[in-house]
C-alpha positions as CSV (number, residue, x, y, z in Angstrom):
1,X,-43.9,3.4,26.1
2,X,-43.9,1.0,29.5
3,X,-40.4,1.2,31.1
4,X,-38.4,-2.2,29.7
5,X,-38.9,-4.6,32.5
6,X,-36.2,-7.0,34.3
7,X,-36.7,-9.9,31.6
8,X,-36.1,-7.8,28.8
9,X,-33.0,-6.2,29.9
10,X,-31.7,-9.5,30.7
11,X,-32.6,-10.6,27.2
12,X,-31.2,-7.7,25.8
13,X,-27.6,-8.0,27.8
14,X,-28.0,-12.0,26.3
15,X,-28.2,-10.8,23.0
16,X,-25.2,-8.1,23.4
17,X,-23.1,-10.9,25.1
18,X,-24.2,-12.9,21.9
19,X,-23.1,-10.1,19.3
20,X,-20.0,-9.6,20.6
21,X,-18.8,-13.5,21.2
22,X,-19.6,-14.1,17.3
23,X,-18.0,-10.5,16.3
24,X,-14.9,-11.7,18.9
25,X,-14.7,-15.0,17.0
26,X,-14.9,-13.6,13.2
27,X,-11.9,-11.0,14.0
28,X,-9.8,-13.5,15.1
29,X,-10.7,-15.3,12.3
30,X,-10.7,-12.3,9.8
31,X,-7.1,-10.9,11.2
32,X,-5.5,-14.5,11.4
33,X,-6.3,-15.2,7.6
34,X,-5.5,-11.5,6.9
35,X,-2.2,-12.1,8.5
36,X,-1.3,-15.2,6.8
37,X,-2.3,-14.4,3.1
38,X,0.6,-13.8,1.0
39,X,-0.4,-10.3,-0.2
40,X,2.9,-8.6,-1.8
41,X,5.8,-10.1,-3.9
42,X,9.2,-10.7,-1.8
43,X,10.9,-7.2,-0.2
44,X,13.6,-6.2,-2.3
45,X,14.2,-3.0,-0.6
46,X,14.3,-1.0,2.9
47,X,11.2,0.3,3.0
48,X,9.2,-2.7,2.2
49,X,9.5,-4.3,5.4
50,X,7.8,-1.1,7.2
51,X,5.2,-0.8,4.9
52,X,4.2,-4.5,5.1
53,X,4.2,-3.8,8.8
54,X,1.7,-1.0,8.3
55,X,-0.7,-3.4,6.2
56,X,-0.6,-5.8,8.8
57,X,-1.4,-3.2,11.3
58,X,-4.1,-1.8,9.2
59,X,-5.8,-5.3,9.0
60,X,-5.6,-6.1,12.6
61,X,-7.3,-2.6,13.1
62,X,-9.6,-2.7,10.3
63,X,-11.4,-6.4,10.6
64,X,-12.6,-5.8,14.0
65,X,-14.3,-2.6,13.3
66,X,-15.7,-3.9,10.2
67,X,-16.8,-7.5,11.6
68,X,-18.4,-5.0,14.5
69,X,-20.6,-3.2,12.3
70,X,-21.7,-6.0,9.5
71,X,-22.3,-8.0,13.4
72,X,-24.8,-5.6,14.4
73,X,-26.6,-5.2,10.7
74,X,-27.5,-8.7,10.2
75,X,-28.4,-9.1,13.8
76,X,-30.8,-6.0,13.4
77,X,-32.0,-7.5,10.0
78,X,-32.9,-11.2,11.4
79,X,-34.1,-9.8,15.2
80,X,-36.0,-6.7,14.2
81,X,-37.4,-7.6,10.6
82,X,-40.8,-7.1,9.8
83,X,-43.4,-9.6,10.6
84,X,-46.4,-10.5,8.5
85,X,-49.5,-8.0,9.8
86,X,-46.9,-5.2,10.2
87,X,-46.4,-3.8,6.8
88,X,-48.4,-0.5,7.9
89,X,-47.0,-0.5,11.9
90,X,-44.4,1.9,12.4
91,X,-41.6,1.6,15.4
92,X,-41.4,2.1,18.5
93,X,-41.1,6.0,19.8
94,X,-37.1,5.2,21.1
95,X,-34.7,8.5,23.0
96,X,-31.2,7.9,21.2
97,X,-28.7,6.8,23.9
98,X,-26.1,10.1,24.2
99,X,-23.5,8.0,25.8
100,X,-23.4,5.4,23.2
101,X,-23.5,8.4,20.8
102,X,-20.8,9.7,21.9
103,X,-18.3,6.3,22.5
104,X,-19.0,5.3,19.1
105,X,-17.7,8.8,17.8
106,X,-14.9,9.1,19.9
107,X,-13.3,5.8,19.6
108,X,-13.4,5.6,15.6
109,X,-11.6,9.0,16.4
110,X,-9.2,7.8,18.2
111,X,-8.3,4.8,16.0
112,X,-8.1,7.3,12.9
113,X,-5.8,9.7,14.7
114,X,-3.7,6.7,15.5
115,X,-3.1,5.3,12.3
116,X,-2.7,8.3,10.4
117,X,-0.2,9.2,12.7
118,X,1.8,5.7,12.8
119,X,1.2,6.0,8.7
120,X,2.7,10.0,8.7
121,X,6.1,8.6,10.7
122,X,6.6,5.5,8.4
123,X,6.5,7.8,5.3
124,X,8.5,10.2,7.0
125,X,11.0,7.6,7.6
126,X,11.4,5.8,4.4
127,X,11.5,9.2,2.3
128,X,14.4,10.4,4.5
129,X,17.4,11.7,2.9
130,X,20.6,8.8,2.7
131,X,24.0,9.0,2.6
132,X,25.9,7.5,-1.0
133,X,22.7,7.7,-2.9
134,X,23.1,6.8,-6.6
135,X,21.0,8.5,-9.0
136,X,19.0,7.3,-11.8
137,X,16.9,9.0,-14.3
138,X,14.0,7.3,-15.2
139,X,12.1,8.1,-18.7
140,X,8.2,6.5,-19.4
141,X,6.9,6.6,-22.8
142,X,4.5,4.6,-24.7
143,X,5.3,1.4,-24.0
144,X,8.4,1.5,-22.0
145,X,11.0,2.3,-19.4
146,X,14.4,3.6,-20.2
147,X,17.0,4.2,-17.4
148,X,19.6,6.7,-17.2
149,X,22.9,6.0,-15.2
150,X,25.6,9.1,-14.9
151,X,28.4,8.5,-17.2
152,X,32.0,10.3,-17.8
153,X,32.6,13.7,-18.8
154,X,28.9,14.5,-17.7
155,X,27.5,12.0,-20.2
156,X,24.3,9.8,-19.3
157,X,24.9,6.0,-19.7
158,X,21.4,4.7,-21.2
159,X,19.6,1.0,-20.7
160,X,16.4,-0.2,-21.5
161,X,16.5,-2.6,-18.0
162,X,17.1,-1.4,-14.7
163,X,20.4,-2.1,-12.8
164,X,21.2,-1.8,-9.1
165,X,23.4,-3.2,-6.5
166,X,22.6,-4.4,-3.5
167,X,22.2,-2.3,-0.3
168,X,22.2,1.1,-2.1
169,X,20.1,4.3,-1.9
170,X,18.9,5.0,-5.0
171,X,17.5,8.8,-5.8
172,X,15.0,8.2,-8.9
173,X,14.7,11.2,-11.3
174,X,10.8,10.1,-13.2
175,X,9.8,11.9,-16.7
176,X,7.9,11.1,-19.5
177,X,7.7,11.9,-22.9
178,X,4.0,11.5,-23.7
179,X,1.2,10.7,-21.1
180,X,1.3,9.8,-17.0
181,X,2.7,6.7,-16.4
182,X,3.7,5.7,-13.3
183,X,7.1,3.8,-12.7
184,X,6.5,0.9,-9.8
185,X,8.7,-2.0,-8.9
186,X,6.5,-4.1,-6.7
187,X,9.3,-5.7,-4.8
188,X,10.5,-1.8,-3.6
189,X,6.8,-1.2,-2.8
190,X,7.4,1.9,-3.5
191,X,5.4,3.6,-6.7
192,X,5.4,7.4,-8.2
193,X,3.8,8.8,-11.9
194,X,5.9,9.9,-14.6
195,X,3.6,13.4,-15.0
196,X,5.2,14.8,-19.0
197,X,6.8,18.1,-18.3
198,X,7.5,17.6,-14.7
199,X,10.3,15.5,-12.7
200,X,9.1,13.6,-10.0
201,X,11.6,11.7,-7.3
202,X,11.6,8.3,-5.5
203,X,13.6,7.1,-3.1
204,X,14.9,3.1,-2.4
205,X,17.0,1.4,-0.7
206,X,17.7,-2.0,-2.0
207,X,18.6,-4.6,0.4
208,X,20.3,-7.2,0.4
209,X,18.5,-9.5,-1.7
210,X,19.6,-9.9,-5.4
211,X,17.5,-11.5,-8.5
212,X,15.3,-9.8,-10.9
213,X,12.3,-7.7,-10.3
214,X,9.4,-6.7,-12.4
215,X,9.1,-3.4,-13.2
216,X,5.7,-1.9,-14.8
217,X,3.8,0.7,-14.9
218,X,0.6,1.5,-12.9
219,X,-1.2,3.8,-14.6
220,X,-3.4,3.1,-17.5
221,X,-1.1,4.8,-20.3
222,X,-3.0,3.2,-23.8
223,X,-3.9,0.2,-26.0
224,X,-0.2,-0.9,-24.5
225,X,-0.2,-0.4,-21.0
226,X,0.1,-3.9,-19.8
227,X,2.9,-4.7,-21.7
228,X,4.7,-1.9,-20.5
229,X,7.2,-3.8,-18.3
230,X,10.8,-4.1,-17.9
231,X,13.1,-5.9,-15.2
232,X,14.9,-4.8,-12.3
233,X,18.3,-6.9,-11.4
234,X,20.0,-6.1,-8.3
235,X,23.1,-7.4,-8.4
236,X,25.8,-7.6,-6.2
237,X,27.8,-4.6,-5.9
238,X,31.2,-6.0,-7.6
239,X,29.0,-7.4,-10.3
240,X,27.0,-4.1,-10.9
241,X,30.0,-2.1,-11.1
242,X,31.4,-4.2,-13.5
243,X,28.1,-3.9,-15.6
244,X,28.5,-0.2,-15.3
245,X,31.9,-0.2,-16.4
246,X,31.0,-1.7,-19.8
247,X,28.2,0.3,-20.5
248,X,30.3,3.3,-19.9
249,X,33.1,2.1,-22.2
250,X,30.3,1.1,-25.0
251,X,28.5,4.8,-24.5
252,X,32.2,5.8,-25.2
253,X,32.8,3.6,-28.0
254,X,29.9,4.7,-29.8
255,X,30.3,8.3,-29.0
256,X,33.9,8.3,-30.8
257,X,32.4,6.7,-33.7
């Protein structure tokens, strides 16, 4: 094969400068409507803001990379397809380029090792251990949630919705009595399965936003898995106490009866 001459390689650095002017101008485009999509629900919680933070980073990583490679396909596709008369012709004899070989593997490498690594210290730091946590033991069953407050004398308080003040840890105890459910606030972000015969934990920290939340479950349970929601309300703390305080003197009520 003749050694490519001057023309040719200045066609072929047009067409590179080319590829990567349209693959610059559909990442900007790609991340800025990436960025500005409303993608979750409000943040009701601590560790929603860092994990919207990591989608966002994820995006701005992601769209150039895939932009890149869908760049180079369709340019391959239109500049190299086959012509009529060369159904039978078969390509050029071509030496892969070891240097190219080698940036193309390394710098994906790179980008991996990165995010994994900013994605290991966010999980790290939003399943860290806090101070005052409350605890609440959550049960799945076909098709709801029930939610399990301590109570006096050692006695669980039960309610069929979920109750929390605002900016408190919250240590969630999952079960379930049947099949895997899995117990998710959207707001909190944060998502775990209720597994039958096993306790599973969660941990939140609401913020300071109060209102009510939907709580459902993520994994397909039965014929009733999309109606199995319930509603988070995050109250403020003199309010939630109060709410406590009557369910615990009901619970006694009914336990004197």
């Amino acid at each position: 094969m003749a050694p490519e001459g001057p023309q040719a390689s200045r066609e072929s650095r047009a067409q590179l400068r080319q590829m990567l002017l349209i693959g610059a101008i559909a990442s900007a485009v790609g991340i800025a409507l990436g960025l500005v999509i409303d993608w979750f629900p409000v943040q009701a919680s601590g560790e929603a803001k860092p994990i919207d933070t990591l989608w966002d980073v994820l995006i701005i990583a992601s769209v150039p990379v895939f932009v890149l490679v869908e760049t180079i396909v369709l340019y391959c596709v239109w500049k190299f397809r086959m012509k009529p008369g060369e159904e039978l012709k078969d390509g050029p004899p071509i030496h892969g380029n070891t240097r190219l070989e080698i940036v193309w593997t390394a710098i994906p490498a790179i980008i991996l090792v990165g995010l994994c690594t900013y994605a290991y210290v966010i999980l790290r730091d939003i399943e860290e251990a806090k101070a005052n946590t409350m605890d609440v033991r959550v049960v799945g069953e076909q098709f709801t949630w029930t939610f399990f407050y301590p109570g006096e004398d050692g006695e669980e308080v039960a309610s069929p919705e979920l109750y929390l003040p605002v900016n408190q840890p919250v240590y969630f105890t999952v079960q379930s009595k049947d099949v895997i459910h899995d117990f998710w606030v959207p707001a909190f972000r944060m998502k775990i399965d209720a597994v039958p015969g096993v306790n599973t934990h969660l941990r939140v920290s609401t913020n300071e936003r109060t209102g009510e939340f939907p709580v459902v479950c993520a994994e397909l349970c039965g014929l009733g898995h999309s109606v199995m929601r319930q509603t988070a309300h995050v109250l403020p703390r003199a309010d939630f106490d109060s709410w406590l305080a009557d369910q615990r003197a009901k619970a006694a009520e009914a336990a004197a009866e």
